[in-house]
DRENPA-3360 file (N, C-alpha, C; in nm, 2 decimals, always signed):
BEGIN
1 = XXXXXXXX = -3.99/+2.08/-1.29/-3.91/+2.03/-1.18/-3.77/+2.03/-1.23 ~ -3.63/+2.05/-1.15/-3.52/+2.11/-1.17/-3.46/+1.94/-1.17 ~ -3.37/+1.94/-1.23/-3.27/+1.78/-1.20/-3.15/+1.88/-1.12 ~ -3.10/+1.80/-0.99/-2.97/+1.87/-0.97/-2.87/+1.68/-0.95 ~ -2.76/+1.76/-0.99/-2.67/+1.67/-1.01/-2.56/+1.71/-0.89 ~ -2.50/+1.58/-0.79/-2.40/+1.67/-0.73/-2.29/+1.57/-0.80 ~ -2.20/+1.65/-0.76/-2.09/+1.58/-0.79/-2.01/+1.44/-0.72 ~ -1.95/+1.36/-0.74/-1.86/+1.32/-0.66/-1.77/+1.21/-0.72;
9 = XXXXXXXX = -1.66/+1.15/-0.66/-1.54/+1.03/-0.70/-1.49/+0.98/-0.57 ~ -1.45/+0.90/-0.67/-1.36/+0.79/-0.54/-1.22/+0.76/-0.62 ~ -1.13/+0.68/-0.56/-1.04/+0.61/-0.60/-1.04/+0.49/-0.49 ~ -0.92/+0.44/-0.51/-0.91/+0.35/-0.41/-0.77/+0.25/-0.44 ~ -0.71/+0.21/-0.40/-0.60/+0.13/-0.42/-0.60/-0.04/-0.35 ~ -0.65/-0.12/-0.42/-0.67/-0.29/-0.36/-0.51/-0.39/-0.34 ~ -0.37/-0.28/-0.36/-0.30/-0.35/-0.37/-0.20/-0.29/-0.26 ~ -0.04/-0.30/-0.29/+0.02/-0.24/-0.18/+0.09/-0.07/-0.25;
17 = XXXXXXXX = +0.17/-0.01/-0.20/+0.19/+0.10/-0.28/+0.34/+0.04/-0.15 ~ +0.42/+0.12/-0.24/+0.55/+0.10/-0.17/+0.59/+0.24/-0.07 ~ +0.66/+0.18/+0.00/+0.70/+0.35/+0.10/+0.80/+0.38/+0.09 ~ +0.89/+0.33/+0.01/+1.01/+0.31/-0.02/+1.09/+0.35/-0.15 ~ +1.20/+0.39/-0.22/+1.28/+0.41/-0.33/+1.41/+0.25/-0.35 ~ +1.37/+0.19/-0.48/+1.49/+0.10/-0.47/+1.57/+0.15/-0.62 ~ +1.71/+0.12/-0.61/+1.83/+0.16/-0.71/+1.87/+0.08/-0.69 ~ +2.01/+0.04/-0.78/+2.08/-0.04/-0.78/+2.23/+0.01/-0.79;
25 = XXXXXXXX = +2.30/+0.00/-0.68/+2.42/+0.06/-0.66/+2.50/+0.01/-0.74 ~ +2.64/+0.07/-0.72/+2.78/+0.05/-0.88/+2.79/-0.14/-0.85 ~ +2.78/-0.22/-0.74/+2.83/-0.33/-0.71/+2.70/-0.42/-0.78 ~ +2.60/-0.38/-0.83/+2.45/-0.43/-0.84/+2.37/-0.48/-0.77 ~ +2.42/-0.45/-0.65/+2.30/-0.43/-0.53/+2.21/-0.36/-0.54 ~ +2.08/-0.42/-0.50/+1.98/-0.30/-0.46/+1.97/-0.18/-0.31 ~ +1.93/-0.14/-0.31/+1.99/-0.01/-0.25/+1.78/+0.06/-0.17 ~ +1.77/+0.04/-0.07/+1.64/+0.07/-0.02/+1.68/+0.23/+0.03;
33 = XXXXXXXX = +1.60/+0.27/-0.02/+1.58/+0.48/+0.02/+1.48/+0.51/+0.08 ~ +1.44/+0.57/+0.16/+1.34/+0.61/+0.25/+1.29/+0.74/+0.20 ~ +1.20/+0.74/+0.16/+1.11/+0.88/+0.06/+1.06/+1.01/+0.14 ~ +1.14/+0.99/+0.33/+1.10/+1.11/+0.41/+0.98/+1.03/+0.51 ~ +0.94/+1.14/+0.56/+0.81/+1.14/+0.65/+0.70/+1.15/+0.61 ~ +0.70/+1.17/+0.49/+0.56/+1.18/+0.42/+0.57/+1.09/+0.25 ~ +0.48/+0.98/+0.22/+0.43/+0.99/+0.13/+0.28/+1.00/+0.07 ~ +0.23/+1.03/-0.08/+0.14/+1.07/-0.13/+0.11/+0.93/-0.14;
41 = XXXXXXXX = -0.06/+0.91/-0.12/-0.11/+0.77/-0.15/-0.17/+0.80/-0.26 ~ -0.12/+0.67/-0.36/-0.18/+0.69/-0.51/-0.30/+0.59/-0.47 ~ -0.38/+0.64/-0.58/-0.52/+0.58/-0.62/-0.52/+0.55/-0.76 ~ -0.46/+0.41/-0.80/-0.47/+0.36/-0.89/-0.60/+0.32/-0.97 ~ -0.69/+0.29/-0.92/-0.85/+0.26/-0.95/-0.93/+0.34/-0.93 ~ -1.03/+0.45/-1.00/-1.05/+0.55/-1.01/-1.22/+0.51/-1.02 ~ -1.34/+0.57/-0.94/-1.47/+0.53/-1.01/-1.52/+0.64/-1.10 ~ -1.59/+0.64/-1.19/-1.64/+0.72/-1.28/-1.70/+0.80/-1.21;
49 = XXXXXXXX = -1.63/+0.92/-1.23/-1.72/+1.09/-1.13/-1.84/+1.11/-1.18 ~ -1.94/+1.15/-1.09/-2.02/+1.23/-1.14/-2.05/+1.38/-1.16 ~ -2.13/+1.46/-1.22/-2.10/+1.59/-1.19/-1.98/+1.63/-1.23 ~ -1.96/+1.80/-1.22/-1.81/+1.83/-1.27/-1.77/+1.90/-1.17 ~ -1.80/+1.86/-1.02/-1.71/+1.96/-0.95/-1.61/+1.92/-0.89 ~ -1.58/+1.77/-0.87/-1.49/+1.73/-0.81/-1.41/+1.63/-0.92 ~ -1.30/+1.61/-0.89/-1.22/+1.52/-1.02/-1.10/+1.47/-0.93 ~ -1.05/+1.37/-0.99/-0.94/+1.29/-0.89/-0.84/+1.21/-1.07;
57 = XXXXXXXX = -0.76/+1.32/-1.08/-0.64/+1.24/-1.19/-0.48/+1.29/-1.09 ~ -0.39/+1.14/-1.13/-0.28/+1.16/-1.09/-0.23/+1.18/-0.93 ~ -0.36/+1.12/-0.85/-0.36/+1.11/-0.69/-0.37/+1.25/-0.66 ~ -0.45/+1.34/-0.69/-0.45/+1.49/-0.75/-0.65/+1.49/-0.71 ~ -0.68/+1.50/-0.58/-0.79/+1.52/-0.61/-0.83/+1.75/-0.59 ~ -0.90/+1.73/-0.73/-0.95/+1.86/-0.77/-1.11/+1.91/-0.70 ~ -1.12/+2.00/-0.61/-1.24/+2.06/-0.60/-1.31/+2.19/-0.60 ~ -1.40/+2.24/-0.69/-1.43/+2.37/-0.78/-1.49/+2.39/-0.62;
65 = XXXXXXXX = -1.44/+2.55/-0.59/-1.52/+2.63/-0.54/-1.61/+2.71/-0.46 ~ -1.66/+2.69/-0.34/-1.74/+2.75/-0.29/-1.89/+2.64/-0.31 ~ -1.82/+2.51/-0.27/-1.93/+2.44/-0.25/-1.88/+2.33/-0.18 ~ -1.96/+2.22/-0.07/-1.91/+2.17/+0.03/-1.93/+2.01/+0.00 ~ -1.80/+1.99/+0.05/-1.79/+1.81/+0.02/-1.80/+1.75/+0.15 ~ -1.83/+1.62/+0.14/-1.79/+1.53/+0.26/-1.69/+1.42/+0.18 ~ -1.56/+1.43/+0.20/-1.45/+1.35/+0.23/-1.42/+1.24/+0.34 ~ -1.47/+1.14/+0.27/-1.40/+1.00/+0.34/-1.24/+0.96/+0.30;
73 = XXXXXXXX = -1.14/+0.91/+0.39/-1.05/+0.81/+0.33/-0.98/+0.72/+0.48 ~ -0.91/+0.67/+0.43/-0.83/+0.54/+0.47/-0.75/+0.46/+0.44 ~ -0.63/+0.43/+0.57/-0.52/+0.39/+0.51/-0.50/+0.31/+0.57 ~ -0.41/+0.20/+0.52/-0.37/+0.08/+0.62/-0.22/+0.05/+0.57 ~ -0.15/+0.02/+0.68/-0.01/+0.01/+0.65/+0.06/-0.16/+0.72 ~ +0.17/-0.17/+0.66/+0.18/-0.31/+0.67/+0.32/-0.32/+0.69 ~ +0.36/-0.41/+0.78/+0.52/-0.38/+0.76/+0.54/-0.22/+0.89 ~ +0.52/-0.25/+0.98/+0.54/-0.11/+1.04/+0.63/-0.15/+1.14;
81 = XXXXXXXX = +0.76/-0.12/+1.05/+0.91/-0.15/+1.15/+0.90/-0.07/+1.26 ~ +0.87/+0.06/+1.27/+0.87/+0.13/+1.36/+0.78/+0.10/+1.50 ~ +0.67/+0.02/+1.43/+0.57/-0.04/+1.54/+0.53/+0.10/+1.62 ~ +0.52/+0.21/+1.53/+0.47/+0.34/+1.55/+0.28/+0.32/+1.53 ~ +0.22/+0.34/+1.67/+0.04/+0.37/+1.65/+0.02/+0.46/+1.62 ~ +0.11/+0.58/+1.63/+0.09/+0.71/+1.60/+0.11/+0.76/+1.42 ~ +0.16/+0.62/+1.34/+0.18/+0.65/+1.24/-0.03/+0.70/+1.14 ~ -0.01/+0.80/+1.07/-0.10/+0.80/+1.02/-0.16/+0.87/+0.87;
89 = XXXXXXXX = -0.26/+0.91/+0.82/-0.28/+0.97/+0.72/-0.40/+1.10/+0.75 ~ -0.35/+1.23/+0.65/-0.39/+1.33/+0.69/-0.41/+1.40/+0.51 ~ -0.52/+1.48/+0.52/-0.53/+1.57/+0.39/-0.44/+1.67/+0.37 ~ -0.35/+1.72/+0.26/-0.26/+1.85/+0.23/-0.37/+1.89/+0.12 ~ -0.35/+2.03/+0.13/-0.39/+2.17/+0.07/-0.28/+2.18/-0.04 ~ -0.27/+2.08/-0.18/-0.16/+2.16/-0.23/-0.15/+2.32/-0.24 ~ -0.26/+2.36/-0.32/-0.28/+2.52/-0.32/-0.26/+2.63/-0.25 ~ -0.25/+2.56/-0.11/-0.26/+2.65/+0.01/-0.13/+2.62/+0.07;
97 = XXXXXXXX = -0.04/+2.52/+0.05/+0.04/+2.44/+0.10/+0.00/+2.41/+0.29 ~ -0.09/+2.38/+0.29/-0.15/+2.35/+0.41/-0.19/+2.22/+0.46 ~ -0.20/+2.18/+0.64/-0.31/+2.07/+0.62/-0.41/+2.12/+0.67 ~ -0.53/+1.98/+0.63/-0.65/+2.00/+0.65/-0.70/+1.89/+0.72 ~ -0.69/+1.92/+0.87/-0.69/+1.85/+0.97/-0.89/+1.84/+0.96 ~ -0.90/+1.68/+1.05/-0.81/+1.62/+1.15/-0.76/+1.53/+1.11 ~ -0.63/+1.49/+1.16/-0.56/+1.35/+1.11/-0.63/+1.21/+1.15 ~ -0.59/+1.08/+1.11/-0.65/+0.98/+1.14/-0.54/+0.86/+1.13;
105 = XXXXXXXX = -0.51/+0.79/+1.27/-0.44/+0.69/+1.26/-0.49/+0.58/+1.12 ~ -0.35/+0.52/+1.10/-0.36/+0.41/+1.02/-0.48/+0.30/+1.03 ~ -0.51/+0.28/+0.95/-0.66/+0.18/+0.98/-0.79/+0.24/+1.05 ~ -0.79/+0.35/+1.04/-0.92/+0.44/+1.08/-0.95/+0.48/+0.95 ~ -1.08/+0.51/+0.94/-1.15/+0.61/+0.87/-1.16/+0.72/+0.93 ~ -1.12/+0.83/+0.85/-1.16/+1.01/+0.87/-1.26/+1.04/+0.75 ~ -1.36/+1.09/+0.82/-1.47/+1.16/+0.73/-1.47/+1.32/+0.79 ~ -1.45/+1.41/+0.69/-1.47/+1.56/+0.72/-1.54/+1.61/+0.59;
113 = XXXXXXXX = -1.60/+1.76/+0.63/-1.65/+1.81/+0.57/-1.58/+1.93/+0.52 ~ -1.60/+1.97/+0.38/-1.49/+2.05/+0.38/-1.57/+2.19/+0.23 ~ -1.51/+2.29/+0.25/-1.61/+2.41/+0.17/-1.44/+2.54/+0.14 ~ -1.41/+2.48/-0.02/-1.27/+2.56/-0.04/-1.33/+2.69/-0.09 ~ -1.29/+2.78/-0.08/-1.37/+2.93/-0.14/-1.26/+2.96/-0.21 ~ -1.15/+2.89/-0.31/-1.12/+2.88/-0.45/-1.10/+2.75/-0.49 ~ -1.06/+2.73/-0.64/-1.03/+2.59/-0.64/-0.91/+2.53/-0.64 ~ -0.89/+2.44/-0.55/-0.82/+2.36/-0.47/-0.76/+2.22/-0.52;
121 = XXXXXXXX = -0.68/+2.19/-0.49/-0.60/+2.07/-0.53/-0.55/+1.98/-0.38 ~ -0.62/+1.89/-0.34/-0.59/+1.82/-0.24/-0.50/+1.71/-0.32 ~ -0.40/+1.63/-0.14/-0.35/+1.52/-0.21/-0.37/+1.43/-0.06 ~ -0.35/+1.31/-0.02/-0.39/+1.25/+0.07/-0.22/+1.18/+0.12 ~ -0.16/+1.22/+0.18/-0.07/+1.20/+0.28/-0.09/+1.09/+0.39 ~ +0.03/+0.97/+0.38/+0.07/+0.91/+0.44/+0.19/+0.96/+0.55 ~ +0.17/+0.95/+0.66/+0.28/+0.97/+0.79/+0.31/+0.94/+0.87 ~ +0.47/+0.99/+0.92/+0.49/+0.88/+1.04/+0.54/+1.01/+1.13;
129 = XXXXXXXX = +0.53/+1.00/+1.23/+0.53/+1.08/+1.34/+0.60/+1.14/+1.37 ~ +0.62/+1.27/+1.42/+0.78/+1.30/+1.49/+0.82/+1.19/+1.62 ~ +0.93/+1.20/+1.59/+0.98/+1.15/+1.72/+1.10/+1.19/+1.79 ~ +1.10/+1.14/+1.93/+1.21/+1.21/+1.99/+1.29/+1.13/+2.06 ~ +1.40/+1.05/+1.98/+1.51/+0.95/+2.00/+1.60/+0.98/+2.14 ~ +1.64/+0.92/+2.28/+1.69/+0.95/+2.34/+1.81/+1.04/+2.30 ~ +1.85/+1.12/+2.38/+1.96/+1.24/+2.40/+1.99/+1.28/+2.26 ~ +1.86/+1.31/+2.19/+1.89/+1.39/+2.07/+1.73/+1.52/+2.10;
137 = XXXXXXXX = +1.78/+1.58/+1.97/+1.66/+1.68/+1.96/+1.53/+1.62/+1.89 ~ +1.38/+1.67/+1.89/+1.30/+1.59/+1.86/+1.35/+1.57/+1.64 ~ +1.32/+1.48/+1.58/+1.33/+1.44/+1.47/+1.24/+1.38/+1.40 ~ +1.17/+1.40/+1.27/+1.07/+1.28/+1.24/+1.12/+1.15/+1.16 ~ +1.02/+1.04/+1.19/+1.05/+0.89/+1.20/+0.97/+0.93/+1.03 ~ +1.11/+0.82/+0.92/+1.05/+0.81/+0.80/+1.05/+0.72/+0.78 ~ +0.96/+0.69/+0.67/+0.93/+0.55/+0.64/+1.07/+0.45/+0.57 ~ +1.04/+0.29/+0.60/+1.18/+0.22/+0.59/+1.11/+0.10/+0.50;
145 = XXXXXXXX = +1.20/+0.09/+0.42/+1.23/-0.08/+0.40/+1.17/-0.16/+0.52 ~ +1.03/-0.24/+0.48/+0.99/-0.33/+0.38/+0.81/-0.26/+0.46 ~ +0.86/-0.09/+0.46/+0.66/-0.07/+0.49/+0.60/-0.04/+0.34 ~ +0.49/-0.04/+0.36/+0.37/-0.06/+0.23/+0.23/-0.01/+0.26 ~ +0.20/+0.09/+0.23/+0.06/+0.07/+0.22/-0.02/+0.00/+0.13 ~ -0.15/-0.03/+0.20/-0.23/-0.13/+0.16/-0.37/-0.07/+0.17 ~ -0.48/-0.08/+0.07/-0.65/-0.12/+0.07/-0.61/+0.06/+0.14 ~ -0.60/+0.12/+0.03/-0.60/+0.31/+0.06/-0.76/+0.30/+0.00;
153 = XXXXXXXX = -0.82/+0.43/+0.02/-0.94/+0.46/-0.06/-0.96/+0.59/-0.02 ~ -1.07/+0.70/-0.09/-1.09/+0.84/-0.06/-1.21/+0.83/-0.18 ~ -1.31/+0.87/-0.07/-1.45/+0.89/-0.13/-1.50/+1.06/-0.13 ~ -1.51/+1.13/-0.20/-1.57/+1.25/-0.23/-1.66/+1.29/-0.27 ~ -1.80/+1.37/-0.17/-1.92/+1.36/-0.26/-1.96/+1.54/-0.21 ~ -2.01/+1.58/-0.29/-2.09/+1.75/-0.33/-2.21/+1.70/-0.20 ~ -2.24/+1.76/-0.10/-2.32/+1.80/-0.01/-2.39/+1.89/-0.01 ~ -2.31/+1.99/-0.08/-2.39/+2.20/-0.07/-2.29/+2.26/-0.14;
161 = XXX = -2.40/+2.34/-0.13/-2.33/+2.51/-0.20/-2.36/+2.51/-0.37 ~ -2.46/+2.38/-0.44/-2.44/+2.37/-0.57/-2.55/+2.48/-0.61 ~ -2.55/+2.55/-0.74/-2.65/+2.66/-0.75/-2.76/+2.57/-0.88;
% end
């Protein structure tokens, strides 16, 4: 009888992660920067993988090849100046520089299935919407001073394709 092993990891983050950049100007003020329309949600807490096809170092999750995962995650944001519903989180393709839809507002869970036919480097993206401010052209809404995400997580587990 065969043992098959699939793979899989998690991370997760139980605290806030910041959305924001702080400096301290020539006067020694602090100085709040807005990091764009997109930040990468780190996954400080990491559970022990199994298997070796999937790997998650440096908010960097890795997946070998021609075999199919089911990806869970979720994000919750706090502080949403913008009082944007449309704010949300979505998977990037580093490798491919792509996304890998479908997106999922803030505080939902997205579960997708997913089969890379090389190996791949995902990252899990936080975002805030385009928007289209009266009598200007459309522009996207970036994150501000005092938002945070909060209680992020991304579960990854080997489904198929293992030989």
């Amino acid at each position: 009888m065969a043992t098959v092993t699939t793979s899989s990891a998690a991370g997760y983050n139980a605290g806030k992660q910041k959305c924001y950049t702080e400096t301290t100007d020539q006067f020694g003020k602090t100085v709040f920067a807005s990091p764009g329309q997109t930040v990468v949600v780190q996954f400080p807490t990491l559970s022990t993988p199994t298997g070796s096809n999937v790997s998650i170092a440096n908010n960097v999750i890795t997946l070998d090849a021609n075999v199919t995962y089911q990806i869970s995650h979720r994000v919750d944001v706090v502080e949403n100046i913008n009082n944007d519903p449309a704010a949300g989180h979505i998977l990037y393709n580093v490798t491919t520089a792509s996304l890998v839809p479908p997106a999922s507002l803030m505080g939902q869970t997205n579960t997708i299935q997913f089969t890379p036919d090389a190996t791949t480097n995902l990252v899990l993206l936080a975002y805030m919407p385009d928007g289209t401010p009266p009598n200007t052209t459309t522009q996207p809404k970036t994150w501000q001073y005092p938002q945070q995400i909060q209680n992020s997580e991304i579960t990854i587990v080997e489904v198929g394709g293992a030989t």
